[in-house]
Structure formats: structure tokens, C-alpha cells
Residue, then its C-alpha position, 0 to 999 in steps of 0.5 A: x500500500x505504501x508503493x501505490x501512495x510513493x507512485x501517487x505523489x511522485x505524479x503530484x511532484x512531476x505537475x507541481x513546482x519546486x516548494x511542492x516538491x520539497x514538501x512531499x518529498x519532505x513528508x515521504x522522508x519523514x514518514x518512511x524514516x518513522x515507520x522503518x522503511x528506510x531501505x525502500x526510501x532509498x530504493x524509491x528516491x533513486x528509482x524517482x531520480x532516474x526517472x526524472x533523467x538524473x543519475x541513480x545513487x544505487x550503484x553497489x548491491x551484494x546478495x544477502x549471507x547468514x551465519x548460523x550460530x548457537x542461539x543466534x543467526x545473522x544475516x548481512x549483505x549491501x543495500x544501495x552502497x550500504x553494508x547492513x546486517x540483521x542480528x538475531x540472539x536467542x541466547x544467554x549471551x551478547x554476540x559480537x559480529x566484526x567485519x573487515x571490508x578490504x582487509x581493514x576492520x568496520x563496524x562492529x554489530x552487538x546484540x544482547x541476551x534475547x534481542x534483535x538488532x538491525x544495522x543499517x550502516x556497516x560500512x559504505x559500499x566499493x568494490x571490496x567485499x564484506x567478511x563477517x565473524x560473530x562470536x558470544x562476548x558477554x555473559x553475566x556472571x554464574x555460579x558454576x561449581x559449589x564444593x560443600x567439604x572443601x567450602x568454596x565456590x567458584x563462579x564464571x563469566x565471559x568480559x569481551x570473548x574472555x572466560x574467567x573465573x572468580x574463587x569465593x571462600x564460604x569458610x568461616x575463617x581465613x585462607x588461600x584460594x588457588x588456580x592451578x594448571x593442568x600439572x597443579x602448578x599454582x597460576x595465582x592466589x589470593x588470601x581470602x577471609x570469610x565470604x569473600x570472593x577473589x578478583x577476575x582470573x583469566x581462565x588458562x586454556x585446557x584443564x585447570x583446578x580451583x582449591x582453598x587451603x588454610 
């Protein structure tokens, strides 16, 4: 419906002069860019000029891709010299989709636990073609193992794409509360009082142990 009205004007534009040009334009600006249609105000501005014997702004365009991730799936591609891209999370976790156009890195997309996230501006459009990589990179801190006998807990978080981890001492005294490798061998340590929980360590990469001692 919203076609038949743009065709409708632009026959009241081509009869009228210029302060009626400027004042339907001006509604149909406002009024596609209120409702979301930004992309077909583009699409229908260029088709108007070309019409009216100027030259088309519409010069670049690129087919449509999607990323299927857990929880998540993007899908990218160029409008009207523009790069865009559409970011849905079903997740627990906010996702991060980076781009390099050319080599170089552009605009970044985020989307956080359970939203949609529609980009309209990437990056402009050349002959150079978009690559896209998304990945999970927050994730609100949980609780991830309690030990009764030993009294402690150890909790879990992703901070920008890196685990790591926090020890809290459920003892009602003093102690040590460790990360260690795959061999035991002591990473860091912090001396605990009751009910405290240690600074952020970064997660080593393979097996790791948590332990408290007195």
C-alpha cells in the first residue's frame, strides 16, 4: 500500500513546482524514516531520480549471507552502497559480529541476551567485499561449581570473548584460594577471609583446578 501512495505523489511532484516538491518529498522522508522503511526510501528516491533523467545513487548491491550460530543467526549483505546486517540472539549471551571490508576492520554489530538488532550502516559500499565473524562476548556472571567439604565456590563469566573465573571462600575463617594448571602448578592466589570472593582470573586454556587451603 505504501508503493501505490510513493507512485501517487511522485505524479503530484512531476505537475507541481519546486516548494511542492520539497514538501512531499519532505513528508515521504519523514514518514518512511518513522515507520522503518528506510531501505525502500532509498530504493524509491533513486528509482524517482532516474526517472526524472538524473543519475541513480544505487550503484553497489551484494546478495544477502547468514551465519548460523548457537542461539543466534545473522544475516548481512549491501543495500544501495550500504553494508547492513540483521542480528538475531536467542541466547544467554551478547554476540559480537566484526567485519573487515578490504582487509581493514568496520563496524562492529552487538546484540544482547534475547534481542534483535538491525544495522543499517556497516560500512559504505566499493568494490571490496564484506567478511563477517560473530562470536558470544558477554555473559553475566554464574555460579558454576559449589564444593560443600572443601567450602568454596567458584563462579564464571565471559568480559569481551574472555572466560574467567572468580574463587569465593564460604569458610568461616581465613585462607588461600588457588588456580592451578593442568600439572597443579599454582597460576595465582589470593588470601581470602570469610565470604569473600577473589578478583577476575583469566581462565588458562585446557584443564585447570580451583582449591582453598588454610
Amino acid at each position: 500500500m505504501k508503493r501505490d501512495v510513493f507512485h501517487i505523489m511522485i505524479l503530484d511532484i512531476r505537475s507541481g513546482g519546486a516548494l511542492v516538491m520539497y514538501k512531499y518529498i519532505s513528508l515521504i522522508v519523514l514518514s518512511l524514516l518513522l515507520s522503518g522503511c528506510g531501505d525502500l526510501f532509498l530504493r524509491s528516491l533513486d528509482e524517482f531520480n532516474a526517472g526524472m533523467g538524473g543519475q541513480r545513487t544505487c550503484q553497489y548491491e551484494a546478495d544477502y549471507q547468514t551465519i548460523y550460530g548457537e542461539g543466534y543467526t545473522y544475516e548481512f549483505g549491501g543495500y544501495c552502497n550500504q553494508w547492513l546486517g540483521t542480528l538475531k540472539n536467542n541466547s544467554e549471551f551478547t554476540i559480537k559480529c566484526s567485519h573487515t571490508l578490504d582487509g581493514r576492520p568496520v563496524n562492529s554489530v552487538f546484540a544482547g541476551p534475547r534481542q534483535t538488532v538491525d544495522e543499517k550502516f556497516i560500512a559504505q559500499m566499493n568494490n571490496g567485499y564484506l567478511k563477517a565473524t560473530c562470536r558470544a562476548w558477554e555473559r553475566a556472571a554464574k555460579l558454576q561449581n559449589r564444593y560443600s567439604e572443601t567450602r568454596y565456590s567458584v563462579y564464571s563469566k565471559l568480559s569481551s570473548g574472555t572466560w574467567k573465573v572468580s574463587i569465593q571462600n564460604n569458610a568461616n575463617f581465613t585462607r588461600k584460594c588457588r588456580l592451578l594448571d593442568k600439572n597443579n602448578r599454582v597460576i595465582v592466589e589470593e588470601a581470602l577471609s570469610s565470604g569473600q570472593s577473589s578478583s577476575w582470573w583469566k581462565e588458562p586454556n585446557g584443564t585447570f583446578y580451583t582449591q582453598c587451603i588454610s
